[in-house]
C-alpha positions in Angstrom: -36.0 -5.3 17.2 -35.2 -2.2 18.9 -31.7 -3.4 19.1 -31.4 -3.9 15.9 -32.7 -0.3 15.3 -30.6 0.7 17.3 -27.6 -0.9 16.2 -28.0 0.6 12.6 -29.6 4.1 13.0 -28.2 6.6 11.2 -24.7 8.3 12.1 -23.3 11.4 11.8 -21.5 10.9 8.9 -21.3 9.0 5.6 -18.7 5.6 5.5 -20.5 4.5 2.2 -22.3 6.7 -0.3 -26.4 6.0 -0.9 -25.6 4.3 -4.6 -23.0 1.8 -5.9 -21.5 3.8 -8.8 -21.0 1.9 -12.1 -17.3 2.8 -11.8 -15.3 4.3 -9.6 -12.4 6.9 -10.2 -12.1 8.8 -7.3 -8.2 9.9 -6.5 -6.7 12.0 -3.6 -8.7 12.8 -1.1 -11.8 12.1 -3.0 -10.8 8.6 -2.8 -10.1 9.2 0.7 -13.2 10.2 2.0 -15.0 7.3 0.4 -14.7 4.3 2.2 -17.1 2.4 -0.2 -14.6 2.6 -2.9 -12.4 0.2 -0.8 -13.5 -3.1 -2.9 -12.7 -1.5 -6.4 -9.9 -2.8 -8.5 -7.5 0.6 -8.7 -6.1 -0.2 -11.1 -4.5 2.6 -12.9 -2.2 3.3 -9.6 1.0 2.3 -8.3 2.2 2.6 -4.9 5.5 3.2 -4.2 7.6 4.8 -0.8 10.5 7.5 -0.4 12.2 6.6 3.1 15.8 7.4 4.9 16.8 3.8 4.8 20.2 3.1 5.5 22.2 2.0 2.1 24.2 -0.3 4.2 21.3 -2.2 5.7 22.3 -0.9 9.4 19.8 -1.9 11.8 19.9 1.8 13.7 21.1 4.5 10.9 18.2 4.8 9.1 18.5 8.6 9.0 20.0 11.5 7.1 19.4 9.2 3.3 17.7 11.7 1.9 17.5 11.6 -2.1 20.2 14.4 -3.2 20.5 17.6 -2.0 20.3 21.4 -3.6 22.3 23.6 -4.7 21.2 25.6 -1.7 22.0 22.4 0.4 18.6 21.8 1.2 17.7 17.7 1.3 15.1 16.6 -1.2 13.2 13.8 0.6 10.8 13.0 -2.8 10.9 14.2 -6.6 8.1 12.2 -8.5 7.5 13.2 -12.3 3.5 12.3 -13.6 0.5 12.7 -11.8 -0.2 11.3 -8.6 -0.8 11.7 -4.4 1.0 11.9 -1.4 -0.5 9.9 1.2 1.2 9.7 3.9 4.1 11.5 5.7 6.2 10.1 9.0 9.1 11.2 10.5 10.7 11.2 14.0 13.9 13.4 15.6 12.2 16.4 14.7 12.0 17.9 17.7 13.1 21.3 18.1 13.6 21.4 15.0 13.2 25.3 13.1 14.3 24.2 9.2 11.6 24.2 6.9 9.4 21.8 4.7 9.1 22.8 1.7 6.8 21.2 -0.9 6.7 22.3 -4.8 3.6 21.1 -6.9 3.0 21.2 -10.4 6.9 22.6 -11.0 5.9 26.2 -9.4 8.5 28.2 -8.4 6.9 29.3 -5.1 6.3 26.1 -2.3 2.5 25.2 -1.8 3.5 24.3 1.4 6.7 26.2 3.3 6.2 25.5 7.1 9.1 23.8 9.4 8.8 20.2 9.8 7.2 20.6 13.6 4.6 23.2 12.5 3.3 21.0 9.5 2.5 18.5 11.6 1.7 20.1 14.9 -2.2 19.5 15.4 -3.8 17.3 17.8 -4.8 14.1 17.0 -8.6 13.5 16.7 -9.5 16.5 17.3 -8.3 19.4 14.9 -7.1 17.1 12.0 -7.2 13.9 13.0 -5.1 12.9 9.5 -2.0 15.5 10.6 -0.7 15.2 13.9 1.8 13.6 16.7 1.7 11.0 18.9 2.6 7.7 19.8 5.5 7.1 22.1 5.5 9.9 23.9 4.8 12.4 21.0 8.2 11.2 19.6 6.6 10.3 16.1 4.9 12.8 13.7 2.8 11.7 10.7 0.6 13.4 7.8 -2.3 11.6 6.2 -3.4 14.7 4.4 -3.5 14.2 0.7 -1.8 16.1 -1.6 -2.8 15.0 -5.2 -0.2 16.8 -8.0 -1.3 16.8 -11.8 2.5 16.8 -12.6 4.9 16.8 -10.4 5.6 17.0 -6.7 9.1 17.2 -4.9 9.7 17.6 -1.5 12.6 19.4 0.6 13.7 19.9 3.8 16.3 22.8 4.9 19.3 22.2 6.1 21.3 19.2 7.2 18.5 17.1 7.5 18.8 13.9 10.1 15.5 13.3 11.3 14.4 9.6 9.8 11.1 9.4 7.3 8.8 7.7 5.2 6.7 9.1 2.6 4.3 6.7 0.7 2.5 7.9 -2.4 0.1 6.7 -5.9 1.0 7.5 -9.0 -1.6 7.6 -11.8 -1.2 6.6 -15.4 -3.3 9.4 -16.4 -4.5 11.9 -15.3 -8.3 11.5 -15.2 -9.7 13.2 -12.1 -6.6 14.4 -11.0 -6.8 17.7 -9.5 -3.8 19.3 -7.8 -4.2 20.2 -3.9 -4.3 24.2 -3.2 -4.9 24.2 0.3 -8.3 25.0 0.2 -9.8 21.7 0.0 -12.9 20.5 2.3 -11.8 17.9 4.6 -14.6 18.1 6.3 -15.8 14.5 5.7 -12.3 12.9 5.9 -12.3 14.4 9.2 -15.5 13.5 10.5 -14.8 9.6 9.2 -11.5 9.8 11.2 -12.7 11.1 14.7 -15.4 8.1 15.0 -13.0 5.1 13.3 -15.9 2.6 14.8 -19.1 4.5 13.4 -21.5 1.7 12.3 -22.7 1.8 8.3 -25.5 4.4 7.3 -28.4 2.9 6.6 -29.7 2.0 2.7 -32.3 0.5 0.6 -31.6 -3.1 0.4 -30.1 -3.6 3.9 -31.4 -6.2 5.9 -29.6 -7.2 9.5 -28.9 -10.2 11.3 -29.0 -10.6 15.1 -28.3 -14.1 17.1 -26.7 -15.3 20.2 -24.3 -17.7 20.0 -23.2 -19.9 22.8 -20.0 -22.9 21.9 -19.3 -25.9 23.6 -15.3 -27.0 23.0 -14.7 -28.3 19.3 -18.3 -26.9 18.3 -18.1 -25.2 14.9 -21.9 -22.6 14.2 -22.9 -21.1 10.9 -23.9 -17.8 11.8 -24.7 -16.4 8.2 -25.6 -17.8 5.0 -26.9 -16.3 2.3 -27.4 -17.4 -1.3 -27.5 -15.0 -3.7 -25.5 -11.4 -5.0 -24.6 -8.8 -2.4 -22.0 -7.4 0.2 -21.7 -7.6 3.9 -22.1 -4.3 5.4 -20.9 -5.2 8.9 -19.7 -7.9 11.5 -19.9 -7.3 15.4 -18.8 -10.0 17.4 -19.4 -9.2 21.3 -18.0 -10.8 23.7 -15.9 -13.6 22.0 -13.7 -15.9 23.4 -10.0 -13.9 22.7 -8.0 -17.5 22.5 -6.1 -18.4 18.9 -8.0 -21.4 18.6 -11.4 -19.5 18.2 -11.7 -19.2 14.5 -14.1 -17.0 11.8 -14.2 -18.4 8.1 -15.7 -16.3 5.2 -16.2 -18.5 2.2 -17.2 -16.4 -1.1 -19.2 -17.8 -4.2 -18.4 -22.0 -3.2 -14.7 -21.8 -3.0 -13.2 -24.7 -1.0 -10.9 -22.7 1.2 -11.8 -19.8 3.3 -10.8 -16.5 1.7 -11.1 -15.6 5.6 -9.4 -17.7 8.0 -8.1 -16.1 11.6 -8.6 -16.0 15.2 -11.3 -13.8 16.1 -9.7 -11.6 18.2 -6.8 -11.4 15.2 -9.8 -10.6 12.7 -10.3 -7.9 14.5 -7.1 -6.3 14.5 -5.8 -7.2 17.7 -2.9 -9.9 17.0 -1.9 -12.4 19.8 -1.7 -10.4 23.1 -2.4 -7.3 21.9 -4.8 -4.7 23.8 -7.9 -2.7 21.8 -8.0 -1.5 18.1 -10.1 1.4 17.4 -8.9 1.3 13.7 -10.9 2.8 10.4 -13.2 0.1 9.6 -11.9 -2.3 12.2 -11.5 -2.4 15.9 -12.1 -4.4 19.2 -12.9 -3.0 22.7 -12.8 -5.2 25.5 -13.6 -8.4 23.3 -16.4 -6.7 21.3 -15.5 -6.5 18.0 -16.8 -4.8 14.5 -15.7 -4.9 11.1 -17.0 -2.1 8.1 -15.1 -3.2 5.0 -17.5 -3.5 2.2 -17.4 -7.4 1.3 -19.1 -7.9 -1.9 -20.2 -11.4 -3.2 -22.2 -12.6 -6.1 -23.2 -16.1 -5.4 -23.7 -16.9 -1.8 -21.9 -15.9 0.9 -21.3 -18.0 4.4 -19.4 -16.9 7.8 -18.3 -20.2 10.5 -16.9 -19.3 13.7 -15.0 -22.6 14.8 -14.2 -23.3 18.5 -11.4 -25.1 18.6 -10.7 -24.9 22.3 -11.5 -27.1 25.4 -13.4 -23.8 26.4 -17.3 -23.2 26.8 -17.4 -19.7 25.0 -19.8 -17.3 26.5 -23.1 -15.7 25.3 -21.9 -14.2 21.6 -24.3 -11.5 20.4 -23.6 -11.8 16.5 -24.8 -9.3 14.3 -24.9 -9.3 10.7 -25.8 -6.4 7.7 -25.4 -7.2 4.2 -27.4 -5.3 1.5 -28.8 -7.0 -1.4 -27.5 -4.9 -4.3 -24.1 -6.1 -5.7 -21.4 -4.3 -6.5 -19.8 -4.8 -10.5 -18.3 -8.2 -10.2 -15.9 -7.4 -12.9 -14.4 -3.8 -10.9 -14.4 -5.3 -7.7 -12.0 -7.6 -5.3 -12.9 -10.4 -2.8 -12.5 -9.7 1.0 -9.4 -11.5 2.4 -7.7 -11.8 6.1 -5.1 -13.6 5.9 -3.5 -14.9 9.5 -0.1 -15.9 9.7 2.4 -17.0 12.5 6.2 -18.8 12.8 7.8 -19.7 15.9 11.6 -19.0 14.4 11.3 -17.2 11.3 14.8 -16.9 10.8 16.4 -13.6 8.3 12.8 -12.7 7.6 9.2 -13.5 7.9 6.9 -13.4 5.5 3.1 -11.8 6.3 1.7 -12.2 2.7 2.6 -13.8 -1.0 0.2 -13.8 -3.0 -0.7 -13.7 -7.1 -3.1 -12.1 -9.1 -4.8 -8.3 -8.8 -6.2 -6.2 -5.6 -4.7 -4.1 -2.9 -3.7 -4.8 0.8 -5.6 -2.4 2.7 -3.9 -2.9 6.2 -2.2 -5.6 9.1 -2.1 -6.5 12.5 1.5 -7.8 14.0 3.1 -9.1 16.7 7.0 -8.7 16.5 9.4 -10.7 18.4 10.4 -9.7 21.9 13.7 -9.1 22.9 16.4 -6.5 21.8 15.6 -4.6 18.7 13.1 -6.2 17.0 11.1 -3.2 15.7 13.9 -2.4 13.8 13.0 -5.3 11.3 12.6 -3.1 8.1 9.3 -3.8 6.0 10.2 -5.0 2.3 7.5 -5.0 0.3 7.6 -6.1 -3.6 4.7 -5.6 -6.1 3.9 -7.2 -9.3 7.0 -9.4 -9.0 9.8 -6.5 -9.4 13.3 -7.6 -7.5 13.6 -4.3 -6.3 11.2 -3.6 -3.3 9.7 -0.2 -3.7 8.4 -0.4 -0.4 11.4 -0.3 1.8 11.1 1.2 4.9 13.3 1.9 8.7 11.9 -0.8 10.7 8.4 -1.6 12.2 8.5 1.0 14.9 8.6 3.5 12.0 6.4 1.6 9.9 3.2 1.9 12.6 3.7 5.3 12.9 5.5 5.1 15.6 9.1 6.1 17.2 11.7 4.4 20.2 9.7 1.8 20.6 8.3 2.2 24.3 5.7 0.0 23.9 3.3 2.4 25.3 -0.3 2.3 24.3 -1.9 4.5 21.5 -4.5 3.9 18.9 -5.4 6.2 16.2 -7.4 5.5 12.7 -4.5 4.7 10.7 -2.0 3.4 13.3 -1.2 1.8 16.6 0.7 0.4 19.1 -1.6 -1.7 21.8 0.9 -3.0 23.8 3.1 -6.2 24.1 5.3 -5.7 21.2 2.1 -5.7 19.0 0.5 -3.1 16.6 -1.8 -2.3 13.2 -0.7 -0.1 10.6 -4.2 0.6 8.2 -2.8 0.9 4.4 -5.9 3.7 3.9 -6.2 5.6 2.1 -1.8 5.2 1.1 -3.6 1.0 -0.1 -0.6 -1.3 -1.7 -2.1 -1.8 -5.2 -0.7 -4.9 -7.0 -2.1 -6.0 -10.8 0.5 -9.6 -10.5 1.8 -9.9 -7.1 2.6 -9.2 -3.5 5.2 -10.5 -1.1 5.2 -8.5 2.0 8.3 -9.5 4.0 10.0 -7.9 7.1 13.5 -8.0 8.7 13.2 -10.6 11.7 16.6 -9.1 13.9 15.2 -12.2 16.4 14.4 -15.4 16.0 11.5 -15.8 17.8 7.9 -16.1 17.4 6.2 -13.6 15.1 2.6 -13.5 14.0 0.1 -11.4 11.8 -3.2 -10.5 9.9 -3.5 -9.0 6.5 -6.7 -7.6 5.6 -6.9 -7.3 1.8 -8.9 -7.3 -1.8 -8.2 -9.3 -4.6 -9.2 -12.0 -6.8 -6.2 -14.4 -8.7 -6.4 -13.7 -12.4 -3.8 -11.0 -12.4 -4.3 -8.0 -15.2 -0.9 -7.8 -16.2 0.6 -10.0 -18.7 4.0 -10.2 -20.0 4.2 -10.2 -23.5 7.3 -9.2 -25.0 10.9 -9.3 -23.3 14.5 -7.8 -24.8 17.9 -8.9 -24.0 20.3 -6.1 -24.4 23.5 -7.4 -25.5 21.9 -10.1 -26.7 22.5 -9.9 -30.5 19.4 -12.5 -31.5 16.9 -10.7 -29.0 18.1 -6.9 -30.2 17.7 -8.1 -33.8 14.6 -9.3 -33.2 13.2 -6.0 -31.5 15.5 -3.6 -34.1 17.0 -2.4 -30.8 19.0 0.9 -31.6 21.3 3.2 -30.0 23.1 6.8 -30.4 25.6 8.3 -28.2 26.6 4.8 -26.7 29.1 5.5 -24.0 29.4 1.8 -22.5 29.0 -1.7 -22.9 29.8 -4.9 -20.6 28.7 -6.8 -17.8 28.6 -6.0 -14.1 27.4 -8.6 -11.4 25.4 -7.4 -7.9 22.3 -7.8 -6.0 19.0 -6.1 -5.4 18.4 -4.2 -2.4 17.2 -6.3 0.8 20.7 -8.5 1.1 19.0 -10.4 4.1 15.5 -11.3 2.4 17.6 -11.0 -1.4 21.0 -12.5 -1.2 21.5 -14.4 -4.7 24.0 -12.1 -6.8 22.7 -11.0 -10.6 25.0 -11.2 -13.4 23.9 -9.4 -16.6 25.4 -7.4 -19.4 23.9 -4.0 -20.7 24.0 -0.8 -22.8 24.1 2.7 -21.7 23.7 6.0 -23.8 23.6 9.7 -23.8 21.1 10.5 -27.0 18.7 7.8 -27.2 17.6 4.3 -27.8 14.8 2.3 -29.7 12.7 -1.0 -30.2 9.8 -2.7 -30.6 7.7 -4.7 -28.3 5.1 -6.8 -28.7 1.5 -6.6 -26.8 -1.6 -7.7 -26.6 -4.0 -6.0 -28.8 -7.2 -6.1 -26.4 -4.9 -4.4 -23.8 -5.7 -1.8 -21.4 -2.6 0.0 -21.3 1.2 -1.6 -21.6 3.7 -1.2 -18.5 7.2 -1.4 -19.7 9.9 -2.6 -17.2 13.7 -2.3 -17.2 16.7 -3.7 -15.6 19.3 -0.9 -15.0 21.9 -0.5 -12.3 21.8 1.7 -9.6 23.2 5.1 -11.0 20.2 7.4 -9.7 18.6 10.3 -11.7 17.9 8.5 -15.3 15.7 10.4 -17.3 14.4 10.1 -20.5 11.2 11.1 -22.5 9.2 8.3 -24.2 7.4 8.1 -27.3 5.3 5.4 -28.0 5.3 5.3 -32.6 6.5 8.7 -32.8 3.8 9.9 -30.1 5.5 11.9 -26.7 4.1 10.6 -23.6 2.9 13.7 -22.2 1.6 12.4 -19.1 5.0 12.4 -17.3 9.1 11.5 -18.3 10.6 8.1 -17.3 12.7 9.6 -14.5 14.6 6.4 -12.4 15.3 8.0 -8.5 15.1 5.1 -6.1 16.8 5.8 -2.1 20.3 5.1 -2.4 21.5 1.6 -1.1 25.1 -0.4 -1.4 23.1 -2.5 -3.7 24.0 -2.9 -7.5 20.4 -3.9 -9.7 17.3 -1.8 -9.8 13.8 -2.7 -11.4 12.0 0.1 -12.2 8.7 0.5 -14.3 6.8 3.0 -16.8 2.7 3.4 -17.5 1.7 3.8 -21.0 -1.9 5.4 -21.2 -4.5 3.0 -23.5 -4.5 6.3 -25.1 -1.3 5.0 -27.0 -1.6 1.4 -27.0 -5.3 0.7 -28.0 -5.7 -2.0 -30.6 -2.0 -2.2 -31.1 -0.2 -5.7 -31.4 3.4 -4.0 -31.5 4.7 -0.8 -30.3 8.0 1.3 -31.6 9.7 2.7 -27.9 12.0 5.5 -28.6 13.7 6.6 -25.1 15.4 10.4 -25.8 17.7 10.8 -22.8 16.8 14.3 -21.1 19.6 17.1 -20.9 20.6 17.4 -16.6 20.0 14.1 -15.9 22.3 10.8 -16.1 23.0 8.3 -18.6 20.1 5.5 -19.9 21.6 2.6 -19.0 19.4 -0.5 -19.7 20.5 -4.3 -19.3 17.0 -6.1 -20.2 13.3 -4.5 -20.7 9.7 -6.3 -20.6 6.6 -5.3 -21.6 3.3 -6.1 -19.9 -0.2 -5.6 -21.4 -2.9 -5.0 -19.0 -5.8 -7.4 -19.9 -9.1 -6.9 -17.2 
């Protein structure tokens, strides 16, 4: 009993808050601070990533691609219309480096931020900010997990001629509920504190109740170490001093499914994919094959964990220790607990670390990448809700875990780490890849060897977006149909190309299309019990778009449609627009005037959908 005590006595700060809110709305860092939010549907958000990918698809010159540039020459690195947050910040080749970052919120003339690249990011890591500093090989990489929430508008700029490579990941919001704009003088006090003890256990709360038991396996042995019947979320799993071989299994099974929404190696579970050394991640971590996991796992029927050894090995002694609390979270808000655990021996152009359907968020990964040559240069290509164009495109898996010139030296922060033998975790918190249809979460494989990962992520598989409507330009039935209009047409015809990603994406697109300088309209149909309506269109890649959108005479106030993707040889772009319930409640049909904006480029549109959000 004093173990147990001891294993759950308070810590010094908060991972959870003391009561499960009804709802949860928390943005920026709000959002960041709470790690009890991690199970809610966000819906409402949209993930989306700025990086210096090569257009060309060149495995090594994944620098200087910066947006456009200024009229002073400086390079704009983001420019995001609406209300959203900046989550995360890398970049490498800055050193030496004395051109300045400059970052304009809100559409102020004067930067909120106006510091040179190095001096932004130049505190030491877990210690003064632990969510801004450098690191990894050899201090090569620099990274910013401060969040910078904007209410409507943020765009970011660097001096000079600008080579260093970057990513910079970021939410937007379809309103702007709770959205306050960063100052500078927020309290990061708690965001820090979470982040300089990744492996703090759970505060202790009415309704907890822990589980302690030694397990000991004989080969092909499989042991039920929790079951539980009844409504409630698992607080906590330690697992100390388990057998780190593939074949030793967990399995979570939630509310009588059939198939494990948890299936891995233990070891992998933990964070810490084939090989790989110690994970002191947020929420997730092993030391010297003693492992602990924090992510809230909320369940409303029963709830049962296996651990399967499936080796020809006698496992040691296993202390097992178990919290759950007894008071649910809102079934209907919240997301299942997944790990998903994936590996290929010769994965060919790509490999493929999650598909899945439905609505949740992937909230981080574990992977091994294949040895030999390059192979952290295997870009990430991520795509959401089931758009062709991959909003997530990034300059290669080095870059992608925070890291820079692959050394393959050892580091481990909260977010991010590389734990030796071509292995690593990146943790998608708080910068979470929120999906309401889909995910596919593909990388570049340069080598064909073997290649293996974990996904740790929430969702359930009804999805909350429905398409309900669809228009055809060119297509003289389907633009009768939707009393399609144009003024100020300046083309018409048919071009043929692919989407971005030719190794993962090589089938060529042939489509014909419209595009104006004054405006266009039409109707679309949608579901009156919807939530909001996300309209998509199919335009081709001709960057800086813009045009205000009014929803049955109504402006959309909350932000322009403004189309600026990272430039790529690639013809076709996907690109997608929030309309607030505000606009859309009740409504079985919507008129969609589009009023192109004076400075920016010609509308051109080839097909649009519209999707009702039903939850």
């Amino acid at each position: 009993m004093k173990a147990l005590y001891k294993l759950f006595f308070p810590v010094l700060f908060f991972f959870i808050t003391m009561q499960l809110p009804a709802q949860v709305v928390q943005r920026g860092y709000g959002f960041a601070e709470d790690f009890h939010q991690l199970p809610y549907f966000k819906t409402g958000t949209q993930t989306y990533q700025y990086s210096s990918t090569d257009p060309a698809e060149d495995q090594f010159n994944d620098y200087t691609h910066w947006l456009y540039s200024t009229k002073d020459s400086g390079a704009v690195l983001a420019d995001i219309k609406g209300p959203g947050t900046i989550y995360r910040i890398w970049s490498t080749g800055n050193n030496g480096d004395s051109n300045r970052l400059k970052i304009y919120i809100d559409g102020k003339q004067a930067p909120a931020i106006n510091e040179t690249f190095n001096d932004f990011h130049d505190y030491p890591p877990l210690r003064d900010r632990p969510q801004v500093g450098s690191g990894g090989d050899k201090f090569l990489a620099w990274w910013s997990y401060m969040p910078i929430t904007f209410h409507d508008s943020i765009k970011i700029i660097r001096e000079g001629q600008f080579r260093p490579f970057y990513n910079i990941t970021y939410h937007t919001y379809t309103d702007t509920t709770a959205v306050k704009s960063w100052t500078g003088n927020e309290n990061y006090s708690k965001l820090e504190n979470m982040w300089n003890h990744p492996d703090a256990e759970p505060v202790p709360e009415a309704g907890d109740i822990p589980i302690s038991k030694r397990v000991k396996l004989m080969p092909k042995q499989v042991a039920t170490v929790f079951d539980y019947t009844g409504s409630g979320y698992i607080k906590g799993i330690k697992i100390n001093s388990y057998l780190a071989d593939r074949n030793f299994i967990i399995k979570i099974f939630w509310d009588n499914e059939s198939k494990p929404s948890v299936e891995a190696p233990v070891k992998w579970f933990f964070g810490s994919v084939d090989n790989g050394g110690d994970v002191r991640a947020l929420g997730i971590g092993t030391v010297n094959s003693n492992g602990y996991c924090y992510f809230p796992m909320p369940f409303w029927k029963n709830a049962r964990i296996e651990l399967l050894n499936l080796t020809d090995t006698l496992t040691r002694n296993m202390d097992v220790e178990i919290l759950y609390n007894i008071h649910p979270y809102p079934e209907l808000l919240t997301g299942y607990f997944h790990a998903v655990a994936n590996e290929v021996e010769k994965p060919g152009k790509k490999y493929t670390c999650l598909q899945t359907t439905g609505r949740g968020h992937v909230i981080g990964m574990a992977k091994r990448m294949p040895k030999g040559g390059h192979a952290c240069e295997g870009d990430e290509i991520f795509y959401i809700d089931n758009r062709k164009f991959p909003d997530i495109y990034g300059t290669g898996e080095e870059d992608y875990s925070n890291c820079a010139w692959w050394k393959n030296s050892y580091n481990a922060y909260p977010t991010h780490g590389a734990i030796g033998n071509d292995c690593y975790y990146r943790m998608h918190y708080p910068d979470m890849l929120v999906y309401e249809e889909a995910i596919d979460m593909e990388f570049e494989a340069w080598q064909n060897y073997y290649i293996a990962s974990v996904v740790w992520y929430y969702g359930k598989d009804k999805p909350s977006l429905v398409m309900t409507d669809s228009l055809d330009v060119m297509n003289h039935v389907s633009e009768k149909e939707h009393g399609y209009q144009t003024a100020g047409e300046v083309w018409a015809g048919v071009k043929t190309g692919n989407y971005p990603g030719k190794r993962i994406s090589e089938k060529e697109v042939t489509d014909d299309g419209r595009s104006i300088e004054k405006y266009s309209a039409f109707t679309v149909k949608t579901n009156p019990g919807n939530k909001g309506v996300r309209l998509r269109i199919r335009t081709d890649h001709v960057n800086r778009q813009g045009v205000r959108v009014f929803v049955d005479g109504h402006l959309v106030t909350e932000r322009p449609w403004v189309i600026l993707k990272n430039n790529y040889d690639a013809l076709w772009i996907d690109d997608d627009f929030e309309i607030p319930i505000r606009y859309t409640k009740e409504k079985s049909k919507l008129n969609i005037r589009l009023e192109k904006i004076s400075g920016y480029n010609n509308w051109t549109a080839y097909r649009y959908a519209a999707y009702s959000y039903i939850y």
